[in-house]
VMD Tcl script that draws the C-alpha trace (Angstrom):
set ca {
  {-125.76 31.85 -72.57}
  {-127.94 34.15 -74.63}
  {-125.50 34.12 -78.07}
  {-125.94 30.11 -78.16}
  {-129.49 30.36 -78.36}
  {-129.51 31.88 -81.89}
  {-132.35 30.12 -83.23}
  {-134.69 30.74 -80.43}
  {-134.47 34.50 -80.26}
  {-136.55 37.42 -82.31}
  {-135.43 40.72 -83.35}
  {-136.51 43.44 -83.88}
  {-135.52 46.40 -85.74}
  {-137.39 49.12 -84.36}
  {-139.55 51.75 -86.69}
  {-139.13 55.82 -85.29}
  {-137.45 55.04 -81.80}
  {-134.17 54.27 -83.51}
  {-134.32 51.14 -80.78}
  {-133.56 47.33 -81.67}
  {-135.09 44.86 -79.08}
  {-134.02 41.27 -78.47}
  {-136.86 38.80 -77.75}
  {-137.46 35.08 -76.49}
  {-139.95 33.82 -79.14}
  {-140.96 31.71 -77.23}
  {-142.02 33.83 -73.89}
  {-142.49 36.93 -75.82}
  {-139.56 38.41 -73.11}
  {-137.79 40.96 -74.14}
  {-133.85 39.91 -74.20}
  {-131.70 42.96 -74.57}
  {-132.62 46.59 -76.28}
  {-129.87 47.58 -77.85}
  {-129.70 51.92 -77.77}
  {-127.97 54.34 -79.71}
  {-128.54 54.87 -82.74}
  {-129.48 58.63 -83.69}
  {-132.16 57.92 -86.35}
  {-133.71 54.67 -87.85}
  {-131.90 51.54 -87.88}
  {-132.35 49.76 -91.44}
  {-130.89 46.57 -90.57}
  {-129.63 43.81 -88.89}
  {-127.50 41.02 -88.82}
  {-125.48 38.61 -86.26}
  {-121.89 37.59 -87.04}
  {-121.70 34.06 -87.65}
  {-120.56 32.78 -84.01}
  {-124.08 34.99 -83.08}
  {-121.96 36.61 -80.25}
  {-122.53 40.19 -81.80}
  {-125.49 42.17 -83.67}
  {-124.07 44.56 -86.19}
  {-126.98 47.18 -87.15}
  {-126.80 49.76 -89.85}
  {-128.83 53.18 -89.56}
  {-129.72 56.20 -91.58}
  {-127.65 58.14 -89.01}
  {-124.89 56.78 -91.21}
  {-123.08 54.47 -88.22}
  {-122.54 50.86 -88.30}
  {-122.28 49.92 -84.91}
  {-121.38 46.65 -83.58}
  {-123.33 45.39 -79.77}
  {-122.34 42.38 -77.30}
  {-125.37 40.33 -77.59}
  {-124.48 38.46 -74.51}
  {-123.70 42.15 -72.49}
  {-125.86 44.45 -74.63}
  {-123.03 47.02 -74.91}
  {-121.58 49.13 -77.76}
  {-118.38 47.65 -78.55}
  {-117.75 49.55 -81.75}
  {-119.12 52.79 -84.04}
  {-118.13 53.07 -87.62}
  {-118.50 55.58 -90.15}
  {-117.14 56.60 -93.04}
  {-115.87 60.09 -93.56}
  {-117.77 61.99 -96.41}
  {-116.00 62.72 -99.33}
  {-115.98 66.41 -98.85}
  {-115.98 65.73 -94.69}
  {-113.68 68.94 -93.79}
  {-113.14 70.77 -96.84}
  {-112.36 74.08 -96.30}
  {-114.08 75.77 -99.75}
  {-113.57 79.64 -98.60}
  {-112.76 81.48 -100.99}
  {-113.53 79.52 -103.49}
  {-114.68 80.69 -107.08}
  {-116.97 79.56 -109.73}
  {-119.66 78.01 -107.50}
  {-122.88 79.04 -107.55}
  {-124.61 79.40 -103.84}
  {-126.58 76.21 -104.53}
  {-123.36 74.16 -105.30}
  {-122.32 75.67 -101.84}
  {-125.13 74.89 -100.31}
  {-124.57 71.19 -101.45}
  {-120.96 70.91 -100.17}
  {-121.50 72.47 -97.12}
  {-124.52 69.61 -96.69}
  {-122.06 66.53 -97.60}
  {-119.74 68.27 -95.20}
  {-117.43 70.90 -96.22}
  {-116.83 73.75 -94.01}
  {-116.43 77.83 -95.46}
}
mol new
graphics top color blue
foreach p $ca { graphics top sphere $p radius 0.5 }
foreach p [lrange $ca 0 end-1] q [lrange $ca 1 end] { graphics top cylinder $p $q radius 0.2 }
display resetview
């Protein structure tokens, strides 16, 4: 069962293919590659029974992967402050303010 073998597996957390790969350290073999993330992962970490990988990325998910299966079992991420604000209409910003909002998600 690949999640008892904690201590005998490698990871890696990949640099611009947004991919993190699973590895016997002591073959070299590639295990699992876990793939989905939209832009570089940043890190890495197994939950204490090692049965999951949770990875964080700059695409702003957190997802959570079998490590026995390889799948996706869960995405999270956290709406942006101004996720969805509707700002039309509104007075007393300047166009770069606008810009700025419209960036961290607001909507005109």
């Amino acid at each position: 069962m690949l999640s008892s073998v904690r201590t005998e597996i490698g990871w890696h957390r990949g640099g611009q293919d947004n991919l993190i790969h699973l590895w016997d350290i002591k073959t070299g073999d590639i295990l699992r590659t876990f793939l989905g993330h939209t832009d570089q992962v940043l890190s890495i970490k197994f939950t204490p029974d090692s049965s999951c990988l949770i990875s964080g990325s700059a695409d702003e998910t957190i997802r959570i992967w079998s490590v026995e299966t390889g799948q996706l079992r869960q995405i999270l991420k956290a709406e942006g402050l101004y996720e969805g604000m509707n700002i039309t209409g509104v007075r007393g910003l300047n166009e770069e303010a606008i810009a700025t909002l419209v960036k961290l998600g607001a909507h005109r």
